[in-house]
Each structure stands twice: as structure tokens, then as C-alpha cells.
C-alpha positions in Angstrom: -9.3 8.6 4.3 -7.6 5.6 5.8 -5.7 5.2 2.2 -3.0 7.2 1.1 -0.8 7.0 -1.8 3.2 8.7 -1.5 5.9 8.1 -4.5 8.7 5.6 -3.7 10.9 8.4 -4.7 15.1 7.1 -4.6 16.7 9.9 -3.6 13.9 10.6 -0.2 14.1 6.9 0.8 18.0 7.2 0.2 18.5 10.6 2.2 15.4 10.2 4.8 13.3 7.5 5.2 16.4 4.8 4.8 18.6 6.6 6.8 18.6 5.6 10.6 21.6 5.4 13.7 23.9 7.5 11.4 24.2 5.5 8.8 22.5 5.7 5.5 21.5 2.6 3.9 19.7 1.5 1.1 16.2 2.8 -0.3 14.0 -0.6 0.7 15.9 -0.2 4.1 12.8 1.3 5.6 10.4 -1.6 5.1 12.4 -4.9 5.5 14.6 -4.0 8.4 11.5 -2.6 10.4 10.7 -4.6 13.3 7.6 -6.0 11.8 6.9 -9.4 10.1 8.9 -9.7 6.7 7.0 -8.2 3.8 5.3 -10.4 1.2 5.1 -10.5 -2.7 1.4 -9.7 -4.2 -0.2 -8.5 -7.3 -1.1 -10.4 -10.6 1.9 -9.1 -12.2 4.1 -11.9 -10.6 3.2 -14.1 -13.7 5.2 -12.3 -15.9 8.6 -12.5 -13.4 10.3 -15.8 -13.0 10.9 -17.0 -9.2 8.7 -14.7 -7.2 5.0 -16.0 -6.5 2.5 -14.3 -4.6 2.8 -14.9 -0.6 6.8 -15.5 -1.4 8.7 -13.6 1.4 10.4 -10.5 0.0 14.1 -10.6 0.6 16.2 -7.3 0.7 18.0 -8.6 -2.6 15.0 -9.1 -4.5 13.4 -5.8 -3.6 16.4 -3.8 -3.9 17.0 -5.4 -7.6 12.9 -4.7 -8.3 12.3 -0.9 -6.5 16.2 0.2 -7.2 17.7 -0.9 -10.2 14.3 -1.8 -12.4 15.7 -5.5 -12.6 14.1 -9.2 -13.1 14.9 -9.7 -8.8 15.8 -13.4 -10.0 17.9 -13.3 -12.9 18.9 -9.5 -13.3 18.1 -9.0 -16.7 16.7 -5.4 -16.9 13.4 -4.6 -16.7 12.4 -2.7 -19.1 13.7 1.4 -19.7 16.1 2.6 -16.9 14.3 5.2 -14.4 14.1 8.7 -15.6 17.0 10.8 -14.7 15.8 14.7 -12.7 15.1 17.0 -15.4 13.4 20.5 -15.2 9.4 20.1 -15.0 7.7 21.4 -18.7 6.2 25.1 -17.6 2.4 24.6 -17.2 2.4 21.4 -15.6 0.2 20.3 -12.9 -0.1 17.5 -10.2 -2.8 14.6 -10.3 -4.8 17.4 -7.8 -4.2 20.1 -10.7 -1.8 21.8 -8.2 1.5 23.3 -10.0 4.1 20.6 -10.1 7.4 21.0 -8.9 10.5 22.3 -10.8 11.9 19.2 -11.5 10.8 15.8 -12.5 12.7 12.5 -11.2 11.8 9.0 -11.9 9.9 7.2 -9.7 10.6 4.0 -8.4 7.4 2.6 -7.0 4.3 3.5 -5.3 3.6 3.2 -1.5 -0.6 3.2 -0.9 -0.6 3.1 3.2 -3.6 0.9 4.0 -5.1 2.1 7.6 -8.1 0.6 9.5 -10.1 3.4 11.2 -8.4 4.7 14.8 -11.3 2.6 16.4 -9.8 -0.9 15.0 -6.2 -0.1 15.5 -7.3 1.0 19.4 -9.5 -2.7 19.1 -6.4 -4.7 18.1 -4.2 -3.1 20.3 -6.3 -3.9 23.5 -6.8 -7.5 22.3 -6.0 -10.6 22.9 -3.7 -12.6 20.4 -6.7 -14.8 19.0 -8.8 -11.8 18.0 -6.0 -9.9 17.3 -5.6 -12.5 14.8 -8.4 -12.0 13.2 -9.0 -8.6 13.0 -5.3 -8.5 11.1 -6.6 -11.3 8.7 -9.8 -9.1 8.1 -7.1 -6.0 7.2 -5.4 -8.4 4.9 -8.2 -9.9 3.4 -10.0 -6.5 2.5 -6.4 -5.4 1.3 -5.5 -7.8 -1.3 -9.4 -7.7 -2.4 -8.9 -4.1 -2.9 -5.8 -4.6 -4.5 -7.8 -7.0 -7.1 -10.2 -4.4 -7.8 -7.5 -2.0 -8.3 -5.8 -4.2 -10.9 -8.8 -4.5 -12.7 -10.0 -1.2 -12.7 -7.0 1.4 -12.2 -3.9 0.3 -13.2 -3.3 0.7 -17.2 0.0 2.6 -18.7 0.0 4.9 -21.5 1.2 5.7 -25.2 1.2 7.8 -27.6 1.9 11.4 -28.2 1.3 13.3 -24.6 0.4 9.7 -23.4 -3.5 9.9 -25.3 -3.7 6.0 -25.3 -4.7 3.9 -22.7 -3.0 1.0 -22.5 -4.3 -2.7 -20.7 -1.6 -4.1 -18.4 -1.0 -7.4 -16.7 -1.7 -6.5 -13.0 0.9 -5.2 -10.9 3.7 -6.4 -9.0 4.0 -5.1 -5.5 4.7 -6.1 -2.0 3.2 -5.6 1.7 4.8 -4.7 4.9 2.6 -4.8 8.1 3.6 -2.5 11.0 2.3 -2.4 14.4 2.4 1.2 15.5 2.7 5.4 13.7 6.1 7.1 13.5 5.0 8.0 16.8 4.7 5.4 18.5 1.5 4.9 18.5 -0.4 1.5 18.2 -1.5 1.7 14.4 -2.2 -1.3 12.2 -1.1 -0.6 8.7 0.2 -1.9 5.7 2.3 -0.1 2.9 1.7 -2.0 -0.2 4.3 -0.8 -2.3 4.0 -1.3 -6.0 6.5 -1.2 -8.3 6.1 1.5 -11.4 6.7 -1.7 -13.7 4.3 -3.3 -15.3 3.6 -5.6 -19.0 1.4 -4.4 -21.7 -0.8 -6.9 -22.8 -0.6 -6.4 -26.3 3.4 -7.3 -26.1 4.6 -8.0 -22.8 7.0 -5.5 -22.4 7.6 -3.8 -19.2 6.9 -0.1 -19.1 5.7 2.6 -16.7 2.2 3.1 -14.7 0.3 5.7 -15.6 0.3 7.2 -12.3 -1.9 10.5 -12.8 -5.0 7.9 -12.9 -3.5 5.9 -10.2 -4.0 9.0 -8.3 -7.0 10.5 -9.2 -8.9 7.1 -7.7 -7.3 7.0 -4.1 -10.8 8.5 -2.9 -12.3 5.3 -4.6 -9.4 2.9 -3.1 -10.0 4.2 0.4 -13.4 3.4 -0.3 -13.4 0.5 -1.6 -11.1 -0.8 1.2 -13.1 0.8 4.2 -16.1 -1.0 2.8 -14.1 -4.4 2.5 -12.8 -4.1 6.2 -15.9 -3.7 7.6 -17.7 -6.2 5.7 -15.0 -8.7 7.2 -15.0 -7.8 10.5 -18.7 -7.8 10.9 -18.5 -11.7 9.5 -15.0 -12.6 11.2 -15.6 -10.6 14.3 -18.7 -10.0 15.3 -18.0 -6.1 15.1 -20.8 -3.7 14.4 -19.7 -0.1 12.4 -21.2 3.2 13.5 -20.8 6.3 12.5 -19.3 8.9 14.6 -21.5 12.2 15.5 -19.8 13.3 18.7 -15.9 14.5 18.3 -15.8 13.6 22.5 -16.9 10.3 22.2 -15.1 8.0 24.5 -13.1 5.3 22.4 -11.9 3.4 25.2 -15.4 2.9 26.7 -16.4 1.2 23.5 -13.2 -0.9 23.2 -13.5 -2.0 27.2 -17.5 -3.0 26.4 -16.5 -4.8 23.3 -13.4 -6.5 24.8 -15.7 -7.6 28.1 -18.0 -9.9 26.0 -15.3 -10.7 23.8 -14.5 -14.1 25.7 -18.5 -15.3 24.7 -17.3 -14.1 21.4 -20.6 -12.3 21.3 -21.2 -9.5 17.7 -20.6 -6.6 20.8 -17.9 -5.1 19.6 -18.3 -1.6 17.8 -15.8 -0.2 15.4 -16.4 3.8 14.2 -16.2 5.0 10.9 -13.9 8.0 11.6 
């Protein structure tokens, strides 16, 4: 799967993921102090907040305000029902996987889908020169935000009701993407967390409520699809890469990616990306 979905939970990105050199910061600290181009604003739900537009360069203030305090990033008005506070889990309950749920429940501030190209792209781009680079990243992006679209249109809807029975249409989403370069390890990995915020409006009234995140869930399978399908698509037209599906565990990447990046200069459709 080369999507994967984790809460934006406050209290990990305070004590773990924002925490670095000793000193803990705030929760957004992890994605706009990382030494990676500045994140960006996306998602149809923009329309509905006042001085953020999609492409718009996300500032620590305005994601802090958004993520941390459920605020309008520009004026600070709230935005809509403060966050959940912990409270024990009801006995029964289940996860979106129908696994037991934890003891206790805590809001949840946003949530981080991790878009990754195949090993086989990220091992490309790496080995690259800055002019293909360039356009396998713009390929990423590209089948990114069309997923994203698709996702909006299909996937996101909040919920009402008694036990949350009714589905309810919403206005898109409001979110915002950070591309990094290389895995906790240190590995060269492109990826993007596009990390969207658990506010969005009804359409009936345009009031800001809560995502109804077990659906969100349940259709990662179909988001990692969807994107996979997208990222090849655009690097067989941008490129000139050709997919293939990997049989043989030992198969020698870096052959491939030295063929590929020999021809490269006749920018010739030679280079072969794996469906891992």
C-alpha cells in the first residue's frame, strides 16, 4: 500500500513527533520546521475560510490556529465545537478494522494520509537529475491532488443523528501538504503527508463539524489505489516510464534505474518503474 492514513493526535505530536533537540515544541512542529519545501494549502474546503486559497504557503500561525486550536487561521473566530476532551472508550467498541478500540477516546485534530510512490520511483528520483527529478515530483503531485479530488467527492461526508445513522454531504476538505525527501531513516523516500483537518461544513448549513472518520478509513485500500493508478498514468505520459510488476523478490533495482537513467539524456520511454 503506498497510502497510509495515522490520526493527527495533539497529545503524540506534542510529546513525540514535535519534540526534537530537547525541547518540545508545538504539534505542527514536525511538518513546517522539517527541512523540506514549506507545506501548501489544498482541498475544496478553502472556500468556506476567509484568507487561505489553495497553493497559499502554510505558515506555522495558520496551521497551528487550524490543526491546534479548531480556529478560522485568519481571523480566529472558532471553528466550530472545541475538540473532544479523553474520555473512557464505551465497552464494545471497535476500530474502523473491527479491532477493539482503546480505553480512552481523545479528540482528534486532523488526519495525516502519507502519500508514497513505489520504492522503484523514490530509488528513480533519487539517482536523477534535477530536470527529471522535476518531473517525476510533478507526476507525485499531480496524481496526489487528483486523488485528493476523488476523495472529496466520494469519501469525505460527516454524520448525524442518533449513533451518527445519517450521512451527511460536506464541502470538501481543508488540508495541507508537506513534501519530504527521505524516511525517518534516512533513506531517499519521496512522500507527501497531506494532513487534513477533522473540520469540515455541511452543506445543508455551513456549519463546521467533524469527519466521519470510520468511512474515511475503511477506503484507504481504494485511496492507495486510486493514487498508484494516477502516478503511473502520469509518469508513463510525463516520463516516458513503463510499470511492471514485480515476480522476483531478488530483482536488482539499481540495474533498472542505471538502464533507465542511461537513455535518460535522449529522453527515450526506457525507464521502468515496479509496482511493489
Amino acid at each position: 500500500m503506498t497510502v497510509s492514513i495515522s490520526k493527527m493526535s495533539i497529545n503524540y505530536y506534542l510529546d513525540h513527533a514535535a519534540t526534537g533537540d530537547g525541547q518540545t515544541r508545538d504539534m505542527t512542529a514536525y511538518y513546517t520546521e522539517a527541512k523540506a519545501p514549506p507545506g501548501t494549502w489544498l482541498g475544496s474546503g478553502l472556500s468556506g475560510l476567509f484568507g487561505l486559497s489553495v497553493g497559499q504557503q502554510v505558515t506555522e500561525s495558520h496551521a497551528r490556529s487550524l490543526y491546534q486550536d479548531q480556529e478560522y487561521p485568519v481571523t480566529g473566530r472558532p471553528l466550530g465545537r472545541p475538540l473532544m476532551k479523553t474520555q473512557a472508550t464505551p465497552n464494545g467498541a471497535v476500530t474502523p478494522a473491527g479491532r477493539p478500540a482503546k480505553t480512552e477516546r481523545e479528540g482528534v485534530a486532523g488526519f495525516d494520509l502519507t502519500f508514497s510512490p513505489p520504492k522503484s520511483v523514490s530509488a528513480l528520483w533519487a539517482l536523477a537529475g534535477p530536470e527529471l527529478q522535476g518531473r517525476i515530483h510533478a507526476a507525485h503531485r499531480q496524481a496526489l491532488e487528483e486523488t485528493l479530488a476523488w476523495v472529496e467527492a466520494n469519501v469525505i461526508q460527516s454524520r448525524a443523528g442518533h449513533g451518527g445513522v445519517a450521512h451527511v454531504p460536506v464541502r470538501g476538505v481543508v488540508a495541507s501538504a508537506f513534501d519530504h525527501w527521505d524516511s525517518r531513516a534516512g533513506d531517499p523516500q519521496l512522500h507527501t503527508h497531506l494532513v487534513i483537518a477533522n473540520r469540515v461544513q455541511r452543506d445543508s448549513d455551513g456549519h463546521w463539524v467533524t469527519i466521519d472518520s470510520y468511512t474515511l478509513h475503511r477506503h484507504v485500500v481504494a485511496i492507495s489505489e486510486m493514487y498508484n493508478s494516477l502516478i503511473f498514468d502520469r509518469l508513463a505520459s510525463d516520463v516516458g516510464t513503463l510499470a511492471e510488476s514485480r515476480t522476483d523478490v531478488d530483482l536488482d533495482v539499481q540495474q533498472l534505474i542505471e538502464a533507465g537513467l542511461a537513455t535518460d539524456s535522449e529522453y527515450e520511454p526506457a525507464h521502468r518503474v515496479e509496482l511493489a
